[in-house]
N, CA, C and O of each residue as an XYZ file, in Angstrom:
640
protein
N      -0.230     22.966      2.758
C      -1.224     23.018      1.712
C      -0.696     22.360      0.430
O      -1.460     21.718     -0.290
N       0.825     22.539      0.090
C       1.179     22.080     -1.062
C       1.120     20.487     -0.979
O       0.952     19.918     -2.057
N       1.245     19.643      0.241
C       1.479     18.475      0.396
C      -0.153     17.551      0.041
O      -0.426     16.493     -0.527
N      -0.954     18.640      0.733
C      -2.444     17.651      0.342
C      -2.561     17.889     -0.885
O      -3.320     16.997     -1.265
N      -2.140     18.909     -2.308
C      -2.460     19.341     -3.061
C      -2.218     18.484     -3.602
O      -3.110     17.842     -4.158
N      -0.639     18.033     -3.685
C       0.322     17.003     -4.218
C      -0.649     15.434     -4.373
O      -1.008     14.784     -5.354
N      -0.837     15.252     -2.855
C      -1.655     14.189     -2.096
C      -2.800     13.715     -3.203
O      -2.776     12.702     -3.902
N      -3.797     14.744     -3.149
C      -5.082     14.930     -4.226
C      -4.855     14.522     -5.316
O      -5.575     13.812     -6.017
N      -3.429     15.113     -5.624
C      -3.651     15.085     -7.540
C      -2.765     13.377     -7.768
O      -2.996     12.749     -8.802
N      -1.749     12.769     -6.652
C      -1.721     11.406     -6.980
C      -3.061     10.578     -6.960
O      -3.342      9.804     -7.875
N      -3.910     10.792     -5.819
C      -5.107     10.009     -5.742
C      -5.834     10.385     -6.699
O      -6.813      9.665     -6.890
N      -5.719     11.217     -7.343
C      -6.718     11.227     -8.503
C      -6.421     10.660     -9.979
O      -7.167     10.309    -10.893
N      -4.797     10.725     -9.810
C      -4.260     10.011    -10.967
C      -3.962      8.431    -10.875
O      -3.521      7.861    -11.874
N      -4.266      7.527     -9.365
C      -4.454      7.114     -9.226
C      -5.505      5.839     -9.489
O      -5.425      4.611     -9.534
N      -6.761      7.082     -9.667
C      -7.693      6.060     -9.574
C      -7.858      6.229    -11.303
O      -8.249      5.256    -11.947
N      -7.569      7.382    -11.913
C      -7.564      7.339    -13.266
C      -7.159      5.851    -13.787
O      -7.877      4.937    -14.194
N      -5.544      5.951    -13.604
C      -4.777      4.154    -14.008
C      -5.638      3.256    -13.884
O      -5.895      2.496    -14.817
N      -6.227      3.184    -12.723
C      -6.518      2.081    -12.415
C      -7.912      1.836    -13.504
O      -8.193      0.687    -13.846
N      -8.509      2.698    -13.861
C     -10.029      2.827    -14.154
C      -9.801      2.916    -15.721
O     -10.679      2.680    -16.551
N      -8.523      3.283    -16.003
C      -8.705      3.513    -17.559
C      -8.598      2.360    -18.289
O      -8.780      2.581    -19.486
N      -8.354      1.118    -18.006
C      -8.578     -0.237    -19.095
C      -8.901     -1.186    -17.769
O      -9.019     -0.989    -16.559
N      -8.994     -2.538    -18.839
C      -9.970     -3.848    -18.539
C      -9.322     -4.556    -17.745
O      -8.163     -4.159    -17.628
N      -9.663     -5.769    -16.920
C      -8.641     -6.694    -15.979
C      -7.901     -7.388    -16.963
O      -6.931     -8.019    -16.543
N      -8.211     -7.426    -18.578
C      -7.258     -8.190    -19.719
C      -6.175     -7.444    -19.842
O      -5.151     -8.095    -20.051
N      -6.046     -6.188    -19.776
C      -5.143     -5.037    -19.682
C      -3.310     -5.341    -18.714
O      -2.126     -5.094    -18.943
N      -4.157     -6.018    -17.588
C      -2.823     -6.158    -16.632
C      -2.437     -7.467    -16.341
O      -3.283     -8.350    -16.484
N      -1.340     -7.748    -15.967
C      -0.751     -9.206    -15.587
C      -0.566     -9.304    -13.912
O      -0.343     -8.231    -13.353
N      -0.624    -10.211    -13.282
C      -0.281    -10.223    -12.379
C       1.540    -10.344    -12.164
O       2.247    -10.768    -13.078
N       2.028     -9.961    -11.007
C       3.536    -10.046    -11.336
C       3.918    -11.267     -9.383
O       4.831    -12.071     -9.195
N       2.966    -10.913     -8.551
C       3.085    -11.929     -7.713
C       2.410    -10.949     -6.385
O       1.557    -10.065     -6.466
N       3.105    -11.447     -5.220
C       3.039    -10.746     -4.015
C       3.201    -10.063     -3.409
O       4.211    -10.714     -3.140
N       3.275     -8.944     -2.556
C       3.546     -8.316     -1.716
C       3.145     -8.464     -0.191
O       2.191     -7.835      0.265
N       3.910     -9.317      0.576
C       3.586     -9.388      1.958
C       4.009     -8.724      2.971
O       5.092     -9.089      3.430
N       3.277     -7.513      3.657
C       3.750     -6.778      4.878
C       3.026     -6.516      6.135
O       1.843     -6.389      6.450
N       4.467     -6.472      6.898
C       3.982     -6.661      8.083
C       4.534     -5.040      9.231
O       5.640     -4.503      9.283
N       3.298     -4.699      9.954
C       4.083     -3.871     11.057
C       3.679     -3.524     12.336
O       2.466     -3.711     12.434
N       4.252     -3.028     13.529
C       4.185     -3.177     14.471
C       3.102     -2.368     15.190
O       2.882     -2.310     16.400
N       2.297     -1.584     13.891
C       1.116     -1.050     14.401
C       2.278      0.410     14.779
O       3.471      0.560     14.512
N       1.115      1.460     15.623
C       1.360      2.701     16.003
C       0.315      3.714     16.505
O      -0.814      3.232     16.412
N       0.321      4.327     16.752
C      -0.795      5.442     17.489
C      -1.142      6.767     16.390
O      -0.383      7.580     15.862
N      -2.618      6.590     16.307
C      -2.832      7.450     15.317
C      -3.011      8.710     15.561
O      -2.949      8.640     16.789
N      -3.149      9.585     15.390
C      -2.716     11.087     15.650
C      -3.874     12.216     15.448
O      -3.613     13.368     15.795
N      -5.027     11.936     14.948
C      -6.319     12.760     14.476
C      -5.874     13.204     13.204
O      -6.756     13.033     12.363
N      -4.749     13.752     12.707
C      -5.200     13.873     11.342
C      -4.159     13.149     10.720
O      -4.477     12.762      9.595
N      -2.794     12.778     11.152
C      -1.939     12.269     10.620
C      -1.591     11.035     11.744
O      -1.752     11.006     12.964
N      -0.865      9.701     10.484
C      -0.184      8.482     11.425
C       1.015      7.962     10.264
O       0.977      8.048      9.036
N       1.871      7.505     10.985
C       2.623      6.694     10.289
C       3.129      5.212     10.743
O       3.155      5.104     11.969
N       3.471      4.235     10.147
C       3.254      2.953     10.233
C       4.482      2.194      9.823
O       4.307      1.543      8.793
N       5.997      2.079     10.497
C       6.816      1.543      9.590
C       6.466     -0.138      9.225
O       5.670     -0.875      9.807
N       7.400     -0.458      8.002
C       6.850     -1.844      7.226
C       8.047     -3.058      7.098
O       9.161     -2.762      7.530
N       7.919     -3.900      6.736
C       8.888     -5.069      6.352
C       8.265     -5.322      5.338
O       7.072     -5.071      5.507
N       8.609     -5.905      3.829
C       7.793     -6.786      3.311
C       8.553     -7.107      2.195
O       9.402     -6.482      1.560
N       7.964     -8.446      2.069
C       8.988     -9.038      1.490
C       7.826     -9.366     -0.204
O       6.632     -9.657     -0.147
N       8.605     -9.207     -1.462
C       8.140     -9.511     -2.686
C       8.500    -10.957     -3.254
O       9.686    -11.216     -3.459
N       7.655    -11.772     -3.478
C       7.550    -12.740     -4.294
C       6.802    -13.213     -5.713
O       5.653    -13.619     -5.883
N       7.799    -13.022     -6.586
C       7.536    -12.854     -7.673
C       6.318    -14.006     -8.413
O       6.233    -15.194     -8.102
N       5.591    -13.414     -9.273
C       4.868    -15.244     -9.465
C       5.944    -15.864    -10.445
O       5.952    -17.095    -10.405
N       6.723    -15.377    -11.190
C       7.346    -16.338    -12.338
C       8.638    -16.988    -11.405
O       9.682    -17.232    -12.010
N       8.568    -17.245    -10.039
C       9.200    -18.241     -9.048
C      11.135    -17.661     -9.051
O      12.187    -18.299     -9.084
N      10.799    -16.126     -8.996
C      12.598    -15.696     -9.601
C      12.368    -15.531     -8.248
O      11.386    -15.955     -7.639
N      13.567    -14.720     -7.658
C      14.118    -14.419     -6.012
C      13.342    -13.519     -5.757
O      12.841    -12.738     -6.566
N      13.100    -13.583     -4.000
C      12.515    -12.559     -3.279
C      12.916    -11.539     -3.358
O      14.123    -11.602     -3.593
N      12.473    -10.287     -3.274
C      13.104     -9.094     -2.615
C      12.448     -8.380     -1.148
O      11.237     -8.465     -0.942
N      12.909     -8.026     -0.653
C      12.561     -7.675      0.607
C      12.887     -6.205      0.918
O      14.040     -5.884      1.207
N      11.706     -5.145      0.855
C      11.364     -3.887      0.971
C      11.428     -3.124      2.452
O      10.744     -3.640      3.336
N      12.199     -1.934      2.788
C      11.557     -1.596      4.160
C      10.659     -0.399      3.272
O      10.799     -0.064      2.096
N       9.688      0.104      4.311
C       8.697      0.933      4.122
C       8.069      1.654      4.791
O       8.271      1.373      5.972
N       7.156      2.744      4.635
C       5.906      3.320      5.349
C       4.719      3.759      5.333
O       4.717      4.792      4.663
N       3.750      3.531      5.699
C       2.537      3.765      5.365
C       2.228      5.039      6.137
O       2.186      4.841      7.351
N       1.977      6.424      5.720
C       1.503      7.900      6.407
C      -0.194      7.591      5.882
O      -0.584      7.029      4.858
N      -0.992      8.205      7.029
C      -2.426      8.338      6.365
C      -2.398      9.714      6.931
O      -1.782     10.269      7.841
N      -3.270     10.047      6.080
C      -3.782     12.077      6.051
C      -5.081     11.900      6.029
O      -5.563     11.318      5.057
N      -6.057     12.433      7.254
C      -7.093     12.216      7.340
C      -7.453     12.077      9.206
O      -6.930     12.560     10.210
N      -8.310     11.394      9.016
C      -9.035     11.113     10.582
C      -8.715      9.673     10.710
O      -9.243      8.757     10.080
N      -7.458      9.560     11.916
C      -6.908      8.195     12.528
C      -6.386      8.481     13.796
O      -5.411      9.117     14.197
N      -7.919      7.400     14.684
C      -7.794      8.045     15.759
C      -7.247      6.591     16.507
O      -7.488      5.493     16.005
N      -6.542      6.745     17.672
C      -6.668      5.270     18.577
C      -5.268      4.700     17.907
O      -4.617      5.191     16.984
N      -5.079      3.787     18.493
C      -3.722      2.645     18.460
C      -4.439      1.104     18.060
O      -5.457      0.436     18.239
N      -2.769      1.083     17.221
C      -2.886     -0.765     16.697
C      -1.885     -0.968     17.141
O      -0.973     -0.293     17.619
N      -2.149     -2.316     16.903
C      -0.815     -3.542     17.334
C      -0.046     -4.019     16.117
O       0.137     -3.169     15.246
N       0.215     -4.681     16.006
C       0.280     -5.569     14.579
C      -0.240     -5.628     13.614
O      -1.455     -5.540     13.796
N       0.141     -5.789     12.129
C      -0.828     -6.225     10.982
C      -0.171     -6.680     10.417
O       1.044     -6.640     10.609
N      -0.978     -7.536      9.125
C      -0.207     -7.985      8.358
C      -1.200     -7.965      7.020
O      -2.342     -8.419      6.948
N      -0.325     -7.221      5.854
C      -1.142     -7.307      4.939
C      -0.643     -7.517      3.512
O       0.033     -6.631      2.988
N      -1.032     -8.995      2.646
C      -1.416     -9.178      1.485
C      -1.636     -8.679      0.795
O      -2.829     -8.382      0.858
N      -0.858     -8.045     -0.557
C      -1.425     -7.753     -2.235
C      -0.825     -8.272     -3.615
O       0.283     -8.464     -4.117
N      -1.850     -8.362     -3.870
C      -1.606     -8.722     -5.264
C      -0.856     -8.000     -5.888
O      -1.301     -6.852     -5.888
N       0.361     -8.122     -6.596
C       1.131     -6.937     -7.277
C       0.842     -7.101     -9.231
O       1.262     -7.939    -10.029
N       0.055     -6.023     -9.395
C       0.090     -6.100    -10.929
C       0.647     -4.861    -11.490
O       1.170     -3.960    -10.834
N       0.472     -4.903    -12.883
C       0.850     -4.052    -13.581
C       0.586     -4.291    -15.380
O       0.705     -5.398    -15.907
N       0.261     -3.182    -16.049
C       0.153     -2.924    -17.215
C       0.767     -4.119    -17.960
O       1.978     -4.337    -17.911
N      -0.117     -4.914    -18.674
C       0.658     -6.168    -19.514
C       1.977     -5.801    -20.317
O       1.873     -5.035    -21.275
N       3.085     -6.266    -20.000
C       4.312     -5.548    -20.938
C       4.805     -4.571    -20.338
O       5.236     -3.694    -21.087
N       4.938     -4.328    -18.866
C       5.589     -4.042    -18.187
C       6.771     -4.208    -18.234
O       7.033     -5.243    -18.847
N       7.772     -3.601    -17.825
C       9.482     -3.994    -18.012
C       9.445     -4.089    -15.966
O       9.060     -3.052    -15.425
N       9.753     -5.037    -15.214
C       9.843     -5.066    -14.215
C      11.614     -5.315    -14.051
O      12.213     -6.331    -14.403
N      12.211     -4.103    -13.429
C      14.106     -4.613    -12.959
C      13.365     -5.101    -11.791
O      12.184     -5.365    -11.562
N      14.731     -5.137    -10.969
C      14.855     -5.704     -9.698
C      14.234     -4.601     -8.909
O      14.390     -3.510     -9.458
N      13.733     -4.570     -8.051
C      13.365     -3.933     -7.080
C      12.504     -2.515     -7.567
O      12.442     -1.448     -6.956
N      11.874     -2.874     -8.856
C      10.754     -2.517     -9.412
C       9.841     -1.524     -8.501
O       9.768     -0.321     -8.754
N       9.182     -2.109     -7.467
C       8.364     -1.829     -6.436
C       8.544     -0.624     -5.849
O       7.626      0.102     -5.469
N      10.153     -0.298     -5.729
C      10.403      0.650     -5.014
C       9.441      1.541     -5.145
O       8.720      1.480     -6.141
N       9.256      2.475     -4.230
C       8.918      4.136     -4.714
C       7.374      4.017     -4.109
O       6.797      2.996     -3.736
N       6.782      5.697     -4.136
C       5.578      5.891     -3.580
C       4.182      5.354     -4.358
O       3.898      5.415     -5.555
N       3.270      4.695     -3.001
C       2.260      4.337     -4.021
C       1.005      5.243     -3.283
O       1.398      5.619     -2.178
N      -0.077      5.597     -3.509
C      -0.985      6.562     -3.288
C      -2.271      5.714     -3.426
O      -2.205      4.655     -4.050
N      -3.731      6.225     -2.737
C      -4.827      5.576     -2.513
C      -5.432      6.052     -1.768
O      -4.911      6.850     -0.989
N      -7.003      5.701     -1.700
C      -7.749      6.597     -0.130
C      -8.099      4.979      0.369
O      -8.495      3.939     -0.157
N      -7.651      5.511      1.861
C      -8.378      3.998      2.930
C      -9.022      3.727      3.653
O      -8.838      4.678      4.413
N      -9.912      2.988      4.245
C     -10.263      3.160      5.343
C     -10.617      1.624      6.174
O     -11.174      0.582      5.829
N     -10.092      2.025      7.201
C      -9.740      0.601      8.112
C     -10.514      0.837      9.372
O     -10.637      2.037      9.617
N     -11.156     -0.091     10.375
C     -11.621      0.035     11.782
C     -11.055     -0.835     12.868
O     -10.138     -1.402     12.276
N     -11.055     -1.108     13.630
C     -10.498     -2.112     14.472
C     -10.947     -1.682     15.737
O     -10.575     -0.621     16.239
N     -12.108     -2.840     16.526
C     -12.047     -3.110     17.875
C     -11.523     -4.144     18.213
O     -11.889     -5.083     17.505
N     -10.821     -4.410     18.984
C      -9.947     -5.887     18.956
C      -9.111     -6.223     18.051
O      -7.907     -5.964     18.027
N      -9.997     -7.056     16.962
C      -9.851     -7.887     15.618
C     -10.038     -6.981     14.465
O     -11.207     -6.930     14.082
N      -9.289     -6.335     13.885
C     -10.219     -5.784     12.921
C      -9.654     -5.558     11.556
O      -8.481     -5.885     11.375
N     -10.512     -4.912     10.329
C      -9.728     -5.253      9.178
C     -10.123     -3.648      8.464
O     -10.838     -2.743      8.896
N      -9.248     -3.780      7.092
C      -9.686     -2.820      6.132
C      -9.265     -3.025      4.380
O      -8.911     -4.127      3.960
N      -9.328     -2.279      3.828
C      -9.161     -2.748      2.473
C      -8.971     -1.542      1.754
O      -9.630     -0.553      2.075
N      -7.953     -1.483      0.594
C      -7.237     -0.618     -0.217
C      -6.514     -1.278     -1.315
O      -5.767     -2.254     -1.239
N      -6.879     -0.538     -2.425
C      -6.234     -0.714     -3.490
C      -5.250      0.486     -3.914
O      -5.731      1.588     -4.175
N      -3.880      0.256     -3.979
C      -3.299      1.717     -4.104
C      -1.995      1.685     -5.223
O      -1.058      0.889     -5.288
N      -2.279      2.736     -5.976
C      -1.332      2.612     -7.274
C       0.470      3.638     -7.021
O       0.691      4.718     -6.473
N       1.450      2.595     -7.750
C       2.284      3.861     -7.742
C       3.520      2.599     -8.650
O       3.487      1.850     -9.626
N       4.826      3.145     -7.208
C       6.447      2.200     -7.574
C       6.785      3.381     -8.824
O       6.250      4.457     -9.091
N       7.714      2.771     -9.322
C       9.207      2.853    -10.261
C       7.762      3.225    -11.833
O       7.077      2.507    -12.562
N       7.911      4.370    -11.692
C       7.375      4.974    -13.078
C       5.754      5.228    -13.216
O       5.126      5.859    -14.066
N       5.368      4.583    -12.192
C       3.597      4.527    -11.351
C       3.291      3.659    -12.349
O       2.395      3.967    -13.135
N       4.076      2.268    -12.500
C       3.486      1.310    -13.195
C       2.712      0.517    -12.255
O       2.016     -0.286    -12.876
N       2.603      0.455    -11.325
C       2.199     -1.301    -10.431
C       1.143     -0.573    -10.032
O       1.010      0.631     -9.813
N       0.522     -1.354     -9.981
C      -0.941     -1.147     -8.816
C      -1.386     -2.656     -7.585
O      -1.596     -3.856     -7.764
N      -1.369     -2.025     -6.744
C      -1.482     -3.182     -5.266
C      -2.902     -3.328     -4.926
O      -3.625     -2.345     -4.763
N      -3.351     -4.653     -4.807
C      -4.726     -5.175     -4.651
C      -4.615     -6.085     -3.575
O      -3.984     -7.128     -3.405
N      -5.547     -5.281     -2.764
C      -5.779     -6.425     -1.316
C      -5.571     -7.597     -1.861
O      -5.789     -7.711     -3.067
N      -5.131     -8.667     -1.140
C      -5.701    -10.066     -1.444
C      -6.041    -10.645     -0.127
O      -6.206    -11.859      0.001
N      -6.177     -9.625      1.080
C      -7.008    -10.369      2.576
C      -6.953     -8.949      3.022
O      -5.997     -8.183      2.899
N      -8.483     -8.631      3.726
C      -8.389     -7.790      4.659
C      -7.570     -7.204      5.516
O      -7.404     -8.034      6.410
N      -6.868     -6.101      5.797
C      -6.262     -5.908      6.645
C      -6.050     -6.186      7.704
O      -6.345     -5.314      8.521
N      -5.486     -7.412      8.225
C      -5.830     -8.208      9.890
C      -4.731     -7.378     10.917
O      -3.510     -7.467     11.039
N      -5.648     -6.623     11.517
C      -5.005     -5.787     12.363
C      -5.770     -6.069     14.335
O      -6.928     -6.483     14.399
N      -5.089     -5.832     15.520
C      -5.032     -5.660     16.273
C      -5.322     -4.393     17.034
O      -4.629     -3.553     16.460
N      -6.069     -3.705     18.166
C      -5.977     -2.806     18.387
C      -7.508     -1.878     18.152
O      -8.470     -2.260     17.486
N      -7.379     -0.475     18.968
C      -8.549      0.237     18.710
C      -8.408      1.467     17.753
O      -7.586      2.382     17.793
N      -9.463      1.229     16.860
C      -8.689      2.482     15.593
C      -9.986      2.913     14.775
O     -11.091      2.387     14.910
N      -9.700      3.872     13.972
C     -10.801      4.277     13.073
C      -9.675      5.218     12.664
O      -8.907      5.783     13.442
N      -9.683      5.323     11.152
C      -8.826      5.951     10.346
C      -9.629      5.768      8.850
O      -9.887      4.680      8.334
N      -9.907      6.905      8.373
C     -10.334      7.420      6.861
C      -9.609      8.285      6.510
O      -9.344      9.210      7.276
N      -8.978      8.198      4.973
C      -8.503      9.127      4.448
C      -7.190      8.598      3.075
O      -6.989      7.468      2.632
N      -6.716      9.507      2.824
C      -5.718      9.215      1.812
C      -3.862      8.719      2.668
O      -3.075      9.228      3.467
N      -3.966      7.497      1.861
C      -2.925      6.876      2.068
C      -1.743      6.791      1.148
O      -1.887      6.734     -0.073
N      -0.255      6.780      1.902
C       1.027      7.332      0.972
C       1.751      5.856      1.866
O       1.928      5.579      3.052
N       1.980      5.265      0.737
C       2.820      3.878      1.118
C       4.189      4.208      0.469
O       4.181      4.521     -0.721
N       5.394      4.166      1.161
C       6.819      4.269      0.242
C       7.489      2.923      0.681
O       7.413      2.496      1.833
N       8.028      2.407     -0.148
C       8.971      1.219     -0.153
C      10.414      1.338     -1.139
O      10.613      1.501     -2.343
N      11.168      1.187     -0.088
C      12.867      1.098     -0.612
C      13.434     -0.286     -0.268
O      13.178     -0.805      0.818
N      14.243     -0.917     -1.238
C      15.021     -1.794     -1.021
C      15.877     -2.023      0.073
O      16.729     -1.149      0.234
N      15.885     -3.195      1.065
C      16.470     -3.951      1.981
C      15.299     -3.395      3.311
O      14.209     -2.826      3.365
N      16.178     -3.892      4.141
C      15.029     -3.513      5.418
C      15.715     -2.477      6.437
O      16.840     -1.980      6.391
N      14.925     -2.351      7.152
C      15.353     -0.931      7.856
C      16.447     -1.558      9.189
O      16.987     -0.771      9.966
């Protein structure tokens, strides 16, 4: 009970950030590209390990994140593969170190997949819950699935 409680009150502070100023408000800082091998969803819980690698837009060095995506909710059925694109921003005047990104980001999602299939999420968190992550392509996923609910993405420096 304490964990969805927890769960709730990031997604709600979540969507606060995101909602409380204008798109003049934030800068873009570059990419986030990840990829994973898919997994079997569980009816109320799944988890999803990640690779992904950060590319900055002001053209400085990559960093490369391992990670995981848990959803809490209804995720039923198996995927294969995905790979998914975001935009990485944050509050104009941001102080970004190295490996910035780290840390939990929070969001509600919802994805489908017969075959081919996609989904879309915007989800806020990292190093101080400055960044917020914006699709920049549908979720291109593999596999049969249906999953709604609140999503907990963590990313740590190097790969697993």
């Amino acid at each position: 009970m304490f964990k969805q409680t927890m769960i709730a009150a990031a997604v709600v502070s979540a969507a606060a950030w995101a909602g409380s100023a204008t798109a003049a408000d934030y800068m873009s800082l570059g990419r986030l590209v990840c990829g994973s091998d898919g997994g079997q969803g569980l009816i109320v819980t799944s988890e999803k390990n990640l690779i992904c690698t950060y590319t900055p837009a002001s053209g400085g060095p990559k960093a490369v994140y391992a990670g995981k995506i848990e959803k809490f909710g209804i995720d039923i059925g198996q995927t294969g593969k995905s790979v998914m694109i975001w935009q990485v921003l944050a509050k104009t005047g941001t102080n970004v170190p190295d490996f910035a990104l780290a840390g939990e980001y929070y969001g509600i999602g919802a994805d489908a997949s017969l075959g081919a299939g996609g989904g879309a999420k915007v989800i806020a968190g990292g190093t101080n819950k400055a960044f917020m992550l914006q699709p920049l392509n549908l979720q291109a996923q593999e596999g049969l699935n249906l999953a709604v609910g609140v999503e907990k993405m963590t990313l740590v420096p190097g790969e697993i």
